[in-house]
C-alpha positions in Angstrom: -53.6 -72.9 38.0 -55.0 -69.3 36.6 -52.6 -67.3 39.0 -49.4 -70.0 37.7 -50.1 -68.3 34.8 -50.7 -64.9 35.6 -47.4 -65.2 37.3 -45.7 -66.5 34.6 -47.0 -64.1 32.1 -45.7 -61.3 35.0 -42.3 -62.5 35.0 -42.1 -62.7 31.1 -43.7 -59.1 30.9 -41.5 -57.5 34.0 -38.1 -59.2 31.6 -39.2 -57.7 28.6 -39.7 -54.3 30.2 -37.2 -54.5 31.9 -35.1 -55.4 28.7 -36.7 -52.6 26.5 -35.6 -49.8 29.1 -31.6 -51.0 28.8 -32.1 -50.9 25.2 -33.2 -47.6 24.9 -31.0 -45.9 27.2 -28.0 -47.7 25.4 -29.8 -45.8 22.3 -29.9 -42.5 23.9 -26.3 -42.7 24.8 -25.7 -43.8 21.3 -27.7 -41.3 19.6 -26.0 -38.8 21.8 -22.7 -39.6 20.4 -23.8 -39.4 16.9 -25.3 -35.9 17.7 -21.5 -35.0 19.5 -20.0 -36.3 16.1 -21.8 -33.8 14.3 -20.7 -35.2 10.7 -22.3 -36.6 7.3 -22.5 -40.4 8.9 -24.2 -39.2 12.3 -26.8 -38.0 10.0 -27.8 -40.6 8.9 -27.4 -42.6 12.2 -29.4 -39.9 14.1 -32.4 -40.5 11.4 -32.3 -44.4 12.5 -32.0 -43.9 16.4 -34.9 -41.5 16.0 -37.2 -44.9 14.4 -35.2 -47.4 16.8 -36.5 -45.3 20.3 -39.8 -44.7 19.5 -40.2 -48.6 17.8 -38.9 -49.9 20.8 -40.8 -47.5 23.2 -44.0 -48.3 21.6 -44.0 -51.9 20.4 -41.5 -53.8 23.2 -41.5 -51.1 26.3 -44.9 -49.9 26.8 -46.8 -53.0 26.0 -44.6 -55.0 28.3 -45.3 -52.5 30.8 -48.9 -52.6 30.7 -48.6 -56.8 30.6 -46.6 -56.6 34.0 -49.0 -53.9 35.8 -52.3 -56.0 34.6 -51.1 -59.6 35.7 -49.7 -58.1 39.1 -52.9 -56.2 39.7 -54.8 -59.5 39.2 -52.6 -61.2 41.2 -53.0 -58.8 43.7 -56.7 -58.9 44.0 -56.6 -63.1 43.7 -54.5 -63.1 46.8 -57.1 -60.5 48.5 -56.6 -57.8 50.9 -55.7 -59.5 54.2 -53.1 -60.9 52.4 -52.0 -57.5 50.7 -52.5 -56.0 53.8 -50.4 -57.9 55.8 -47.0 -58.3 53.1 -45.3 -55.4 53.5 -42.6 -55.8 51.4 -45.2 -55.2 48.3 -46.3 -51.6 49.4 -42.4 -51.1 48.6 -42.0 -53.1 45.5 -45.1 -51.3 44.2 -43.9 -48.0 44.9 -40.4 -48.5 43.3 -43.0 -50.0 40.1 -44.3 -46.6 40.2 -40.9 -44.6 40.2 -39.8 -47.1 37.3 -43.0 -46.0 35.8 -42.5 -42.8 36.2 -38.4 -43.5 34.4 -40.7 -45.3 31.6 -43.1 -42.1 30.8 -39.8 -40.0 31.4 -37.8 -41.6 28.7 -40.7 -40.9 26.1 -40.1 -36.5 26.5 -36.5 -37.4 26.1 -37.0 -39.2 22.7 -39.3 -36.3 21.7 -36.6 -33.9 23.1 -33.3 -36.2 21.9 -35.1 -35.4 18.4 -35.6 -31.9 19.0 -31.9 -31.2 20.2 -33.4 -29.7 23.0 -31.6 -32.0 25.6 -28.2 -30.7 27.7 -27.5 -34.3 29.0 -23.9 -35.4 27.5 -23.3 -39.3 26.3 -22.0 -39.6 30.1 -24.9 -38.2 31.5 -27.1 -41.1 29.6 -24.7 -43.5 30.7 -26.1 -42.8 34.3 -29.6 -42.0 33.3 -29.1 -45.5 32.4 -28.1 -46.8 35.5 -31.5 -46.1 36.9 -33.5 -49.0 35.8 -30.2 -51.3 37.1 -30.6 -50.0 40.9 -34.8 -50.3 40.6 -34.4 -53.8 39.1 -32.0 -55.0 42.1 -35.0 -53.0 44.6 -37.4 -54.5 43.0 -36.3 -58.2 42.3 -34.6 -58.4 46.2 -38.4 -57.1 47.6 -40.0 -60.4 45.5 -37.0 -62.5 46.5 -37.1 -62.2 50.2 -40.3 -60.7 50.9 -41.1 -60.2 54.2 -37.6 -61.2 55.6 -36.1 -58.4 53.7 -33.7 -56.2 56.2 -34.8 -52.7 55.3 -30.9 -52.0 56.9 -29.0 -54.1 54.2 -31.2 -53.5 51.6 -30.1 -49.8 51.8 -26.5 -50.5 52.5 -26.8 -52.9 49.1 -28.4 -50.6 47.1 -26.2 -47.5 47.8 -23.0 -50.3 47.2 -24.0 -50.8 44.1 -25.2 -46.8 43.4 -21.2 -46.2 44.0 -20.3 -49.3 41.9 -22.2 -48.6 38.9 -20.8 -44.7 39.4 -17.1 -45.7 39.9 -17.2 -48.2 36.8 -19.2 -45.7 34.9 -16.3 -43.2 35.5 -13.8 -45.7 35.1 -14.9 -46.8 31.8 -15.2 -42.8 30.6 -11.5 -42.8 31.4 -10.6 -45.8 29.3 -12.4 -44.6 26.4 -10.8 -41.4 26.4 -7.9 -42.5 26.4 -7.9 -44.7 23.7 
């Protein structure tokens, strides 16, 4: 019953993460925008993006971070080493947690630099920043899915799919916006 709810609590932090990292790249893309404008009413929108990241880094993102690394860890150690050992598919998962971890403590120097000015990324260049976290969550989620009987093969061929998907809407949607 105790790991039930270890699971459960997993899930519920791993969504909220998850959640808190789309948010606050859609910020930086929007703050970005409002630092292009470069007029009276970005002013005072850049003075609320910088509250909104660092709220929603430090309230929603890091403690749902830490919730998801805990329970798994426990979870983990529950199930014991033979059985760690021998699931393969959650060496991987665990290291694309760590890469996502490392995109988590990443997006905390570019608030502090986003606030500075100090950053040469455009609005575009946060729109694929923020595509990221969408490829790591398909990694991640497919690893838990279908565990062991994950095809190393057509997991890559997916993944890279959707890498040119995400790129070629990204693009596309650049182009429609510019041109209205």
């Amino acid at each position: 019953m105790v790991i039930l709810l270890l699971k459960t609590i997993h899930v519920i932090g791993f969504v909220s993460w998850f959640a808190a990292i789309f948010y606050l790249g859609r910020l930086f893309v929007y703050h970005k925008e409002a630092i292009e404008a470069n007029n009276a009413d970005s002013r005072v929108l850049i003075a609320q993006y910088n509250i909104m990241e660092w709220r929603v880094y430090r309230i929603i993102m890091t403690p749902a971070m830490l919730i998801t690394w805990i329970c798994g860890v426990i979870i983990i150690f529950m199930y014991g080493y033979e059985w760690f050992k021998l699931n393969h598919w959650l060496h991987f998962k665990i290291l694309f947690l760590l890469v996502l971890t490392g995109y988590h403590g990443y997006s905390k120097g570019v608030i502090r630099k986003i606030q500075g000015n100090q950053l040469t990324l455009s609005s575009m260049g946060f729109r694929f920043f923020n595509e990221v976290p969408t490829v790591l969550l398909i990694l991640i989620t497919s690893l838990a899915v279908f565990r062991n009987n994950t095809n190393p093969l057509y997991l890559t061929a997916t993944t890279l799919g959707i890498i040119a998907l995400l790129i070629v809407f990204t693009l596309l949607y650049k182009k429609i916006r510019t041109a209205s």
